[in-house]
mmCIF file of the C-alpha atoms, coordinates in Angstrom:
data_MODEL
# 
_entry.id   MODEL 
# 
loop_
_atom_site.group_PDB 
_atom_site.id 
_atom_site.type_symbol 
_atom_site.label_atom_id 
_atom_site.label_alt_id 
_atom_site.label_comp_id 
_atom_site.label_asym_id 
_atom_site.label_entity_id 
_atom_site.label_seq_id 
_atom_site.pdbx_PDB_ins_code 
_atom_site.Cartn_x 
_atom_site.Cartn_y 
_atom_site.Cartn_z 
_atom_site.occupancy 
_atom_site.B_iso_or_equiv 
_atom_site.pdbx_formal_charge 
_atom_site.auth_seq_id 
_atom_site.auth_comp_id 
_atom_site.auth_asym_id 
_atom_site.auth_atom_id 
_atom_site.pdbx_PDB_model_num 
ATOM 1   C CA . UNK A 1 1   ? -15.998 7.581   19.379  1.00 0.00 ? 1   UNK A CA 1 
ATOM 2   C CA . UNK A 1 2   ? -19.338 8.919   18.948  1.00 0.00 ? 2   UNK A CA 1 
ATOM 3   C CA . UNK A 1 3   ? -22.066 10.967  20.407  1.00 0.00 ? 3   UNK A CA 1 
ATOM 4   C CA . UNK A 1 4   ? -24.714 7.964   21.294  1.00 0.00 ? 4   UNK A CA 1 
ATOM 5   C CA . UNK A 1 5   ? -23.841 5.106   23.635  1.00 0.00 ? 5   UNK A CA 1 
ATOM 6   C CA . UNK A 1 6   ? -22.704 1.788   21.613  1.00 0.00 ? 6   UNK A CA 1 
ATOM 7   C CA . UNK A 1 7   ? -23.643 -1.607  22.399  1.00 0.00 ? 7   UNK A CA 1 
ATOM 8   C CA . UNK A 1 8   ? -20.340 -3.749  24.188  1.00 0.00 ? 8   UNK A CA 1 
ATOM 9   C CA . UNK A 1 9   ? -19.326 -6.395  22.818  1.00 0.00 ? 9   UNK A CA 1 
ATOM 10  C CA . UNK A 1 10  ? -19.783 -8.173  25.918  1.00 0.00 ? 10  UNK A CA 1 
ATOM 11  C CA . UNK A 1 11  ? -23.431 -7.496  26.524  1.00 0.00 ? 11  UNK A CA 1 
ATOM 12  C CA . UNK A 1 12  ? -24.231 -7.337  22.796  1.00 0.00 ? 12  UNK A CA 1 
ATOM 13  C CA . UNK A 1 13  ? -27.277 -10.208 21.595  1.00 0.00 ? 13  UNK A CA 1 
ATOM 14  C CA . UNK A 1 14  ? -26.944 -12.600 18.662  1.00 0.00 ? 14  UNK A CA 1 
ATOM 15  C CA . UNK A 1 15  ? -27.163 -10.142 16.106  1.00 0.00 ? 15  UNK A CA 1 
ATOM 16  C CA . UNK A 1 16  ? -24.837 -7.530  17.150  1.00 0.00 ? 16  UNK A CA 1 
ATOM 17  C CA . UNK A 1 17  ? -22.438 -9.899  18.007  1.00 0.00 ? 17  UNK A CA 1 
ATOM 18  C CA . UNK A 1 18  ? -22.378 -11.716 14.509  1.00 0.00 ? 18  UNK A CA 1 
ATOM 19  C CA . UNK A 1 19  ? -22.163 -7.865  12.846  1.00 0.00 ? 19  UNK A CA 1 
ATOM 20  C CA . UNK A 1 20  ? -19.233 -7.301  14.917  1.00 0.00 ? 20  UNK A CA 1 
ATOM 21  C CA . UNK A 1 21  ? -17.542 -10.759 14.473  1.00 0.00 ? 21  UNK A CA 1 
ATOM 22  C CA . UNK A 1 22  ? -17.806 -10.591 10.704  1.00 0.00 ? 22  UNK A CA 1 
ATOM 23  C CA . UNK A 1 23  ? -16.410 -7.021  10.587  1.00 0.00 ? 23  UNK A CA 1 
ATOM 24  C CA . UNK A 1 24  ? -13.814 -7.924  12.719  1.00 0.00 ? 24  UNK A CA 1 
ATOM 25  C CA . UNK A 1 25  ? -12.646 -10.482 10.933  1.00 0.00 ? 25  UNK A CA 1 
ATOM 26  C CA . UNK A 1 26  ? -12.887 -8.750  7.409   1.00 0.00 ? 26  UNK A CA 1 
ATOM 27  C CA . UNK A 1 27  ? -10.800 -5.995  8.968   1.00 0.00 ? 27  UNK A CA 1 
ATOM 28  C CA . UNK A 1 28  ? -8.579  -7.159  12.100  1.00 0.00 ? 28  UNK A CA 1 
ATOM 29  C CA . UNK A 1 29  ? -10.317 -4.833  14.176  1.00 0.00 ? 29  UNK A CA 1 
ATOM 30  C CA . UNK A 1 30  ? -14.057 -3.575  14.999  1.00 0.00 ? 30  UNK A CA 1 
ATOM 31  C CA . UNK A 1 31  ? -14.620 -0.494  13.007  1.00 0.00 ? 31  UNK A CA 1 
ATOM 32  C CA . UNK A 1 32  ? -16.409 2.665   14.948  1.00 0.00 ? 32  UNK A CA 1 
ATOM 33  C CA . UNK A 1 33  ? -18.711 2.853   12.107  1.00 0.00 ? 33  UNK A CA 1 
ATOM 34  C CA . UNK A 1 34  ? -20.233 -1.049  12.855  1.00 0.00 ? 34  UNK A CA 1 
ATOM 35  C CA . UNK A 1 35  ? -20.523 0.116   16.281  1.00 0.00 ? 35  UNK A CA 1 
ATOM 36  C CA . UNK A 1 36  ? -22.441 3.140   15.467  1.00 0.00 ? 36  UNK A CA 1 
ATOM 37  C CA . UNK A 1 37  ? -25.271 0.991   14.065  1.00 0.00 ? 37  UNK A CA 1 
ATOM 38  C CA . UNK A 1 38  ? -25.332 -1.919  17.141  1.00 0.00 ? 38  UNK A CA 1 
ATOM 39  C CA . UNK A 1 39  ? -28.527 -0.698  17.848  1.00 0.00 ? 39  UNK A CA 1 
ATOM 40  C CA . UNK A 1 40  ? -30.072 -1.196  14.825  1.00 0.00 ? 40  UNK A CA 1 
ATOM 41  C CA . UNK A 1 41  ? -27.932 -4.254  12.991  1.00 0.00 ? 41  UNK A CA 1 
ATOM 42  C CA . UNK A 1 42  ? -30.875 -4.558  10.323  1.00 0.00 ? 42  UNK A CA 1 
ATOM 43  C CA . UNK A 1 43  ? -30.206 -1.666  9.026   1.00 0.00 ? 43  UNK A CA 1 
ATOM 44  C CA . UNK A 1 44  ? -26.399 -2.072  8.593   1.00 0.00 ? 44  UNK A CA 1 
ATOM 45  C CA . UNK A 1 45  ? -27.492 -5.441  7.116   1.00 0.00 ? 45  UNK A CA 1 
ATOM 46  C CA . UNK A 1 46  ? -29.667 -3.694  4.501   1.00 0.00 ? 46  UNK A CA 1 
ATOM 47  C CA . UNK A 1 47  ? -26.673 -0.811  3.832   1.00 0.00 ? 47  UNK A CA 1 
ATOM 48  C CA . UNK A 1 48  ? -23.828 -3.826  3.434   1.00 0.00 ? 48  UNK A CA 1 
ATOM 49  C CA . UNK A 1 49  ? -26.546 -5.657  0.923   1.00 0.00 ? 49  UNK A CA 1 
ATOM 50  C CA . UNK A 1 50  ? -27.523 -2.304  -0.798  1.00 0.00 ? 50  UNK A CA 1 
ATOM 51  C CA . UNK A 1 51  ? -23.836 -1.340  -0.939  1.00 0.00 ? 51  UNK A CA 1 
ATOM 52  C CA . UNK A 1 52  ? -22.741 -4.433  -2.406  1.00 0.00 ? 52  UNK A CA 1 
ATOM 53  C CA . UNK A 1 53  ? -25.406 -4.419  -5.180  1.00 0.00 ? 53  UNK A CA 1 
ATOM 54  C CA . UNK A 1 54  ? -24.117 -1.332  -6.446  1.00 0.00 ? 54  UNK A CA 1 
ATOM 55  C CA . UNK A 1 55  ? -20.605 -2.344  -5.924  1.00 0.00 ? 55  UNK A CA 1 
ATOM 56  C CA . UNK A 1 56  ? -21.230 -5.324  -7.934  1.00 0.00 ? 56  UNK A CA 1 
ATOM 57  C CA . UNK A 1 57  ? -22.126 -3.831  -11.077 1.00 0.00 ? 57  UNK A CA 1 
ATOM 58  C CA . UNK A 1 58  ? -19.380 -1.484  -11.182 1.00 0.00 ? 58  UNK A CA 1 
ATOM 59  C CA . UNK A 1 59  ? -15.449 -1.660  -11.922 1.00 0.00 ? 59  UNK A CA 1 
ATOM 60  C CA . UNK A 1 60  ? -13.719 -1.367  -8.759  1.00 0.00 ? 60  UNK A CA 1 
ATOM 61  C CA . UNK A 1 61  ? -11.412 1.549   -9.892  1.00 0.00 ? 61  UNK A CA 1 
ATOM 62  C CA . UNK A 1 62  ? -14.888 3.772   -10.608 1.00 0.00 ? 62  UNK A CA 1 
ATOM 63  C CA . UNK A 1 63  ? -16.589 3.062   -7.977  1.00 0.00 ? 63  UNK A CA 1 
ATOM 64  C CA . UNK A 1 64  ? -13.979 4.237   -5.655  1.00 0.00 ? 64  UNK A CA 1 
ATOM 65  C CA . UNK A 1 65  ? -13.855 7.404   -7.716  1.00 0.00 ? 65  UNK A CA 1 
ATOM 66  C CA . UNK A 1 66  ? -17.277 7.914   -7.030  1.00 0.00 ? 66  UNK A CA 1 
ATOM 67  C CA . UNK A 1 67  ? -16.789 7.276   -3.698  1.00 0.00 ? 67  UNK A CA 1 
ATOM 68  C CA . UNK A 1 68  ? -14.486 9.555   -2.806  1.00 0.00 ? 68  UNK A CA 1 
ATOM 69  C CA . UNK A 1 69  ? -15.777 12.443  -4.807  1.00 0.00 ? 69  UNK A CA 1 
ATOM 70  C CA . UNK A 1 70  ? -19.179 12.242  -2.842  1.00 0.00 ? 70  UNK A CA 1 
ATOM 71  C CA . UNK A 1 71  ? -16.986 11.652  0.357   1.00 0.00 ? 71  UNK A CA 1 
ATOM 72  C CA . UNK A 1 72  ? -15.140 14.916  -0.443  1.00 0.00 ? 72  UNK A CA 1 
ATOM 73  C CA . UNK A 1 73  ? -17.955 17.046  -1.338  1.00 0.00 ? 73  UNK A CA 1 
ATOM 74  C CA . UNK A 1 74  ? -19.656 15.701  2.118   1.00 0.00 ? 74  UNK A CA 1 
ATOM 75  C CA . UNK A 1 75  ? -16.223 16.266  4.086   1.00 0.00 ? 75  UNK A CA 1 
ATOM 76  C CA . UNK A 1 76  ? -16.809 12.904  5.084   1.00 0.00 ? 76  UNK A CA 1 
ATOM 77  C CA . UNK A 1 77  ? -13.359 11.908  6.820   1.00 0.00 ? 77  UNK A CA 1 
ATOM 78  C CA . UNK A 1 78  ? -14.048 8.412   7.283   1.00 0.00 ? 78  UNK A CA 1 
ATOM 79  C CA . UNK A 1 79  ? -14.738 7.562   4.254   1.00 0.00 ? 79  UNK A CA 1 
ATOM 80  C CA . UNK A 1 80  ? -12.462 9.837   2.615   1.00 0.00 ? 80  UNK A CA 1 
ATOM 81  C CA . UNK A 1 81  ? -9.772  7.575   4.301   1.00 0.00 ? 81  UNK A CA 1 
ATOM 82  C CA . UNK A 1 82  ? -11.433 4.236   3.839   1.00 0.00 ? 82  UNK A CA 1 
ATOM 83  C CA . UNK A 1 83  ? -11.820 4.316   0.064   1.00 0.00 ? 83  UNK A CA 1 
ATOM 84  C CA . UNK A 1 84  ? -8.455  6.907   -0.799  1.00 0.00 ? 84  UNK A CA 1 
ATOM 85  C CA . UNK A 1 85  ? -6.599  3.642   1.024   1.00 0.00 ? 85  UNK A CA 1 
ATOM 86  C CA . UNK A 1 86  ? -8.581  1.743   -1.278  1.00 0.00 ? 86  UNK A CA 1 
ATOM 87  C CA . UNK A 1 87  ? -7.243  3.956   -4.087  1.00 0.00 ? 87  UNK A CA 1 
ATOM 88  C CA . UNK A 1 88  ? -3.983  4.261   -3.104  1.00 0.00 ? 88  UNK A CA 1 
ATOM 89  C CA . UNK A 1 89  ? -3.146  0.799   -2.637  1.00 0.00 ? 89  UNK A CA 1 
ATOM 90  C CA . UNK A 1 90  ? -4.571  -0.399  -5.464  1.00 0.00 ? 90  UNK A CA 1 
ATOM 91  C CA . UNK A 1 91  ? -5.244  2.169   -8.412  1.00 0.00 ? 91  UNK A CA 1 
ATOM 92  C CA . UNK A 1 92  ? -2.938  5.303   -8.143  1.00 0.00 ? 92  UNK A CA 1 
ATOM 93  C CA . UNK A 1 93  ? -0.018  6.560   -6.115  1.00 0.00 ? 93  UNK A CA 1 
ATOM 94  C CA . UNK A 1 94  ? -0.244  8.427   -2.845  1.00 0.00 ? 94  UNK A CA 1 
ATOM 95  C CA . UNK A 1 95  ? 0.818   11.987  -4.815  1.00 0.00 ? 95  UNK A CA 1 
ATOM 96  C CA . UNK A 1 96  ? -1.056  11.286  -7.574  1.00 0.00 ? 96  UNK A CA 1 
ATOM 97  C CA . UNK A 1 97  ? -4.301  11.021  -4.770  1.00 0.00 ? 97  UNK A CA 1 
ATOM 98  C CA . UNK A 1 98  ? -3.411  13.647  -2.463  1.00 0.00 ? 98  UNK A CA 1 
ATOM 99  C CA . UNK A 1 99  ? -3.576  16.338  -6.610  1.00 0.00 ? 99  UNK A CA 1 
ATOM 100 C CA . UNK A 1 100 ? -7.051  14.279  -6.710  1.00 0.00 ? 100 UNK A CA 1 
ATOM 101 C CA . UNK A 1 101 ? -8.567  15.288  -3.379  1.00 0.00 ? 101 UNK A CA 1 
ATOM 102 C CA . UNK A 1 102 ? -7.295  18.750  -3.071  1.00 0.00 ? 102 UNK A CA 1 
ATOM 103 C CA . UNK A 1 103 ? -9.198  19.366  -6.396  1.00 0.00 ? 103 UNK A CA 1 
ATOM 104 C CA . UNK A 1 104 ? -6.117  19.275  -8.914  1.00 0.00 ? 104 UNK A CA 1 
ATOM 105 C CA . UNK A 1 105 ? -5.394  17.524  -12.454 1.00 0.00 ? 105 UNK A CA 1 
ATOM 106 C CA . UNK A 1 106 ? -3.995  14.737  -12.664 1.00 0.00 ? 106 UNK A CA 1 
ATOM 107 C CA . UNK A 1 107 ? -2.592  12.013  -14.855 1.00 0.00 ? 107 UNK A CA 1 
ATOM 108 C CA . UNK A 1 108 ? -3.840  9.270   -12.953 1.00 0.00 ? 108 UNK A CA 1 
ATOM 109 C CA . UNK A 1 109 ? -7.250  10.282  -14.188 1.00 0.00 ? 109 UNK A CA 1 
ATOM 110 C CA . UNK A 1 110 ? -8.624  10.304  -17.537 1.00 0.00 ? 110 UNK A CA 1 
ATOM 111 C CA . UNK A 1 111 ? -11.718 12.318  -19.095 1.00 0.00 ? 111 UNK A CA 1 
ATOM 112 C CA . UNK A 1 112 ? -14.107 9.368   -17.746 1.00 0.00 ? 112 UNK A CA 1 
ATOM 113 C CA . UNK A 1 113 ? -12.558 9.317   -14.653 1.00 0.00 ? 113 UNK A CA 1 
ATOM 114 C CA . UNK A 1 114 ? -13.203 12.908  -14.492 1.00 0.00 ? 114 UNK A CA 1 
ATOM 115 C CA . UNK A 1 115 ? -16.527 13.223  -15.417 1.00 0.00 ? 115 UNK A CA 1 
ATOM 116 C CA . UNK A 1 116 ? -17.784 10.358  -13.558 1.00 0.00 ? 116 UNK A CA 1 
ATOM 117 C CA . UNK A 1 117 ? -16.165 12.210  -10.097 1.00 0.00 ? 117 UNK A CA 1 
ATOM 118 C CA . UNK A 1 118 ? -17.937 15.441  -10.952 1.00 0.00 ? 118 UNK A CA 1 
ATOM 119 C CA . UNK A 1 119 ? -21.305 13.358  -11.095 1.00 0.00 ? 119 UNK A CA 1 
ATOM 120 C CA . UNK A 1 120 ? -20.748 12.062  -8.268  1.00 0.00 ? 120 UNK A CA 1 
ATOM 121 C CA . UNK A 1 121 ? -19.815 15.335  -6.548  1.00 0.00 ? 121 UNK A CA 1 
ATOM 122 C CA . UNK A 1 122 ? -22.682 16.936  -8.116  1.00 0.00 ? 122 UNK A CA 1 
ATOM 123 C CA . UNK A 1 123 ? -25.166 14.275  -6.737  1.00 0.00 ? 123 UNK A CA 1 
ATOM 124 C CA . UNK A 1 124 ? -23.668 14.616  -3.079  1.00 0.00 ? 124 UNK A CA 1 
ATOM 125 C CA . UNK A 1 125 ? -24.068 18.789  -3.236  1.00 0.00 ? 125 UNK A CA 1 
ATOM 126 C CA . UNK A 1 126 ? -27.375 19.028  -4.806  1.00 0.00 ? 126 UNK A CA 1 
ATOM 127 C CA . UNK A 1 127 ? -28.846 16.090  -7.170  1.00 0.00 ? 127 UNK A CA 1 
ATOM 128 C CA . UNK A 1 128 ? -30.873 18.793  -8.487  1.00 0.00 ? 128 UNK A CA 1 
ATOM 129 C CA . UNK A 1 129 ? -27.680 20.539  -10.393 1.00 0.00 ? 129 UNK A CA 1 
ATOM 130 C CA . UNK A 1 130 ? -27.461 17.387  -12.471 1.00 0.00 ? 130 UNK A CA 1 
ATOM 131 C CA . UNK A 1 131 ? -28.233 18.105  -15.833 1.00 0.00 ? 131 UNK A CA 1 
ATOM 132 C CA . UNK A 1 132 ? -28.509 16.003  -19.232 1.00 0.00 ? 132 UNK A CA 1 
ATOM 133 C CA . UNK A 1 133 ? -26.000 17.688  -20.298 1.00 0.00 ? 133 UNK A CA 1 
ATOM 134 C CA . UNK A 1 134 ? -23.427 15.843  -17.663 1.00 0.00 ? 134 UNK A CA 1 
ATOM 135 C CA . UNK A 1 135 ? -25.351 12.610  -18.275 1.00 0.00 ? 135 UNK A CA 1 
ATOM 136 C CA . UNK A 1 136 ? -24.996 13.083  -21.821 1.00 0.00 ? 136 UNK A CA 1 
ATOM 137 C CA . UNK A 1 137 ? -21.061 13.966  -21.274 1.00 0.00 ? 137 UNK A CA 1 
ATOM 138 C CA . UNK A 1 138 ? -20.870 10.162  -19.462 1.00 0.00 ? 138 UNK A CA 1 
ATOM 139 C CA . UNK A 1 139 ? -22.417 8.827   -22.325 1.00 0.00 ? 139 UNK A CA 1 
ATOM 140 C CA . UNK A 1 140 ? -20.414 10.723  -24.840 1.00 0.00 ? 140 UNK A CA 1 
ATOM 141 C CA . UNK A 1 141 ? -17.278 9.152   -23.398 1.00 0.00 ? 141 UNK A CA 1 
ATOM 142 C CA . UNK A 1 142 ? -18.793 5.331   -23.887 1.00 0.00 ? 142 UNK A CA 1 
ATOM 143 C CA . UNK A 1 143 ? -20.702 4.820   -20.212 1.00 0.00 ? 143 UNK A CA 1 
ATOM 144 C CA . UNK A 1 144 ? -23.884 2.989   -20.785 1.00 0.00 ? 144 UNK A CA 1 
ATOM 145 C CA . UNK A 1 145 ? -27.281 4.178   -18.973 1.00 0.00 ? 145 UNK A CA 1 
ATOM 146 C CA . UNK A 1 146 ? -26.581 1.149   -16.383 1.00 0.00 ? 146 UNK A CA 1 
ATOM 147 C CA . UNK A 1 147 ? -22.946 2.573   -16.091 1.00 0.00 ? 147 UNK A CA 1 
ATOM 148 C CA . UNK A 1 148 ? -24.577 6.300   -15.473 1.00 0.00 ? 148 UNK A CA 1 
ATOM 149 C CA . UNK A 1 149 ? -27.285 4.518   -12.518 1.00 0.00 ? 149 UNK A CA 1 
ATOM 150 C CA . UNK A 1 150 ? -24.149 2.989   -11.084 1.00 0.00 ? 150 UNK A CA 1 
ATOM 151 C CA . UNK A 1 151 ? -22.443 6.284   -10.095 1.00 0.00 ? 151 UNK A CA 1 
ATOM 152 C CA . UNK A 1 152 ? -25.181 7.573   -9.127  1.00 0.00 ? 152 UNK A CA 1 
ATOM 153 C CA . UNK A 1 153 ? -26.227 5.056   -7.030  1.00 0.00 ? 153 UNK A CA 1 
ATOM 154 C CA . UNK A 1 154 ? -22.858 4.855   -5.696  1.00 0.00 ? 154 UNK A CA 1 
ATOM 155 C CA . UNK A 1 155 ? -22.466 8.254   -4.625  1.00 0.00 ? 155 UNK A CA 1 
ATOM 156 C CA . UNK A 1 156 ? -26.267 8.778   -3.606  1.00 0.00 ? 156 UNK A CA 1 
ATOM 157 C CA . UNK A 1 157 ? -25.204 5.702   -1.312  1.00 0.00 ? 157 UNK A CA 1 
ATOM 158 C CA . UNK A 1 158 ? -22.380 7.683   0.014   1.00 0.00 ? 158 UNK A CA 1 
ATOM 159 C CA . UNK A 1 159 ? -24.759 10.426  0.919   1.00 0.00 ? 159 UNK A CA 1 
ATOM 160 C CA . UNK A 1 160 ? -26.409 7.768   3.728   1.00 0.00 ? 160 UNK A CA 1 
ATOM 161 C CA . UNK A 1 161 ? -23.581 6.180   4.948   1.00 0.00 ? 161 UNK A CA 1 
ATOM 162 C CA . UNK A 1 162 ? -21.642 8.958   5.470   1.00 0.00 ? 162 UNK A CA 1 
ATOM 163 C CA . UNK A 1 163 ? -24.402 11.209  6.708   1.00 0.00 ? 163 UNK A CA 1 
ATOM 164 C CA . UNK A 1 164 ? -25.142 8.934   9.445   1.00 0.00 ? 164 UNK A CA 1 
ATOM 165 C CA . UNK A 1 165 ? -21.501 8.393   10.738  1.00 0.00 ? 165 UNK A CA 1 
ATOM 166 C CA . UNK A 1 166 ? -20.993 11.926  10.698  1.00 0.00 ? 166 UNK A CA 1 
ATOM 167 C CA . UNK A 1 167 ? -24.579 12.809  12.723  1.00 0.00 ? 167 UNK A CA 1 
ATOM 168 C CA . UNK A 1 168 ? -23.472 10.632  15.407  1.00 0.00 ? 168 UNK A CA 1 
ATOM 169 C CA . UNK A 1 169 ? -20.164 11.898  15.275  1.00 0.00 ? 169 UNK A CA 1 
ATOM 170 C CA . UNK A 1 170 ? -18.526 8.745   14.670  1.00 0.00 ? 170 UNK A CA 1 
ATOM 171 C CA . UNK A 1 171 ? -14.727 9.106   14.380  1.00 0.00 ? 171 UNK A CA 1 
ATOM 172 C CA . UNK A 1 172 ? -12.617 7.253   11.575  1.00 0.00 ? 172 UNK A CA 1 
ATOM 173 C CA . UNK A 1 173 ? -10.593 4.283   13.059  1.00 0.00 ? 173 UNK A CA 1 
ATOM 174 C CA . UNK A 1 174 ? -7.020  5.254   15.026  1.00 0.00 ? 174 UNK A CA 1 
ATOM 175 C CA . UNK A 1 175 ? -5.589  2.847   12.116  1.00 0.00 ? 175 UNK A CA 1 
ATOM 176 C CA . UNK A 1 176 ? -5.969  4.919   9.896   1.00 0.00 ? 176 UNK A CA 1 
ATOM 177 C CA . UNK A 1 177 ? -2.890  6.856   11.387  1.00 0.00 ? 177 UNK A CA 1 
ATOM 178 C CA . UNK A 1 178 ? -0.838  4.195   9.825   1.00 0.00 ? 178 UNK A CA 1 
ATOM 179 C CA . UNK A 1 179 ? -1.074  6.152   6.467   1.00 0.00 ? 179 UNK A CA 1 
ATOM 180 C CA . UNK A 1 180 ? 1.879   7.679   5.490   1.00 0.00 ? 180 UNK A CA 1 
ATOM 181 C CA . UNK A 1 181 ? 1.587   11.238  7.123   1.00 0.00 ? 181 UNK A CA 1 
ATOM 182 C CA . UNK A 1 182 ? 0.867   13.694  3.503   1.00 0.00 ? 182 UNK A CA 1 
ATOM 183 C CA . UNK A 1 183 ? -1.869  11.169  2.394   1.00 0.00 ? 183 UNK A CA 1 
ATOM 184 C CA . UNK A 1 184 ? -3.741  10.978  5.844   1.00 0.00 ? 184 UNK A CA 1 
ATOM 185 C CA . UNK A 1 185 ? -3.884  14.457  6.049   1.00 0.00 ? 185 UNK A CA 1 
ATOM 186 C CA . UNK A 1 186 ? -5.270  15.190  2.760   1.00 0.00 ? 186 UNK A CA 1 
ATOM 187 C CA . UNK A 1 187 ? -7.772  12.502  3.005   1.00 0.00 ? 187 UNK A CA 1 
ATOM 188 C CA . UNK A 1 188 ? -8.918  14.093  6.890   1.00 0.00 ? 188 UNK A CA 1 
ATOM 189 C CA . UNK A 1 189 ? -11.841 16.675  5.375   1.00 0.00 ? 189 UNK A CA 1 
ATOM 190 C CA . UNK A 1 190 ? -13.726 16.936  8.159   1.00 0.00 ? 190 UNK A CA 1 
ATOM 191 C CA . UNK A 1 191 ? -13.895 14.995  11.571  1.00 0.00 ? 191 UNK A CA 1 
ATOM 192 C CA . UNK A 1 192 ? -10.618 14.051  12.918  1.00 0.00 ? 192 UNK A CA 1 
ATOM 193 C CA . UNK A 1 193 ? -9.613  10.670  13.644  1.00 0.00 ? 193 UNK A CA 1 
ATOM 194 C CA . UNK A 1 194 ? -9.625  8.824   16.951  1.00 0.00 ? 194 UNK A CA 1 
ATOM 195 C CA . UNK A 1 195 ? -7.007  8.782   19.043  1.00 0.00 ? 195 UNK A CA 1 
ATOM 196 C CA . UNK A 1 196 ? -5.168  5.659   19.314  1.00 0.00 ? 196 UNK A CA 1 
# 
């Protein structure tokens, strides 16, 4: 699950226990990734609340976008599957996902979507490559300056999460297995998820 020790449920304090209850219950299960921070539930507490302040000022659809092209570029499994589920079940068919992650066109996206997914790939590579030029292409297509701090925030947020999980060598959840077959394995850049 991962390369530290986790805290068990059973012998986990007040704190640990409420992070797992309230993950559990906003998921069915307890996710690998809440486990990987029971020893330090303040700082999962601060990534949920930072998380959700960027999530907040975003539309759903473009934040997931962002998501998954900073996932991608950081062959971040996990949350390649977490958010193309996201994606999938709510914004674009499984085909039209599986063009999107293996780096092909698609109609699903349009010339925002596009150039708000190579911001967001070029901030999880190197946020030095980021020129005014692609800030001045998001602007060109309508994005406000707020708009532009959102995906960068987003996938600069990405960086964190996913850096972590991937240090420890958390695995993504066995449920993801439940994905139909093509999708899960395009979505599977880099660590391989947990057995059942």
């Amino acid at each position: 699950m991962a390369f530290i020790d986790t805290i068990a449920e059973d012998g986990a304090g007040a704190p640990v226990t409420a992070m797992y209850e309230t993950d559990r219950a906003m998921l069915g299960y307890l996710p690998n990734f809440t486990r990987a921070f029971s020893h330090r539930p303040d700082v999962y507490a601060a990534w949920r609340q930072l998380n959700g302040a960027i999530k907040a000022g975003m539309d759903e659809r473009r934040y997931e976008l962002a998501t998954i092209a900073a996932a991608r570029r950081l062959r971040s499994s996990y949350c390649m599957l977490a958010h193309g589920r996201i994606l999938a079940n709510r914004f674009m068919d499984a085909e039209a996902l599986r063009t999107i992650v293996s780096g092909g066109e698609s109609d699903a996206l349009d010339p925002v979507d596009v150039a708000v997914m190579d911001v967001a790939d070029k901030v999880a590579a190197d946020a030095t490559s980021v020129t005014r030029a692609d800030i001045d292409r998001l602007r060109g297509l309508g994005l406000s300056d707020a708009d532009i701090l959102d995906v960068v925030a987003a996938a600069a947020a990405r960086c964190f999460f996913s850096t972590v999980l991937d240090a420890l060598g958390v695995e993504p959840d066995a449920a993801f297995n439940a994905l139909e077959p093509g999708l899960r394995d395009a979505l599977t850049v880099g660590r391989p998820i947990a057995p059942e």
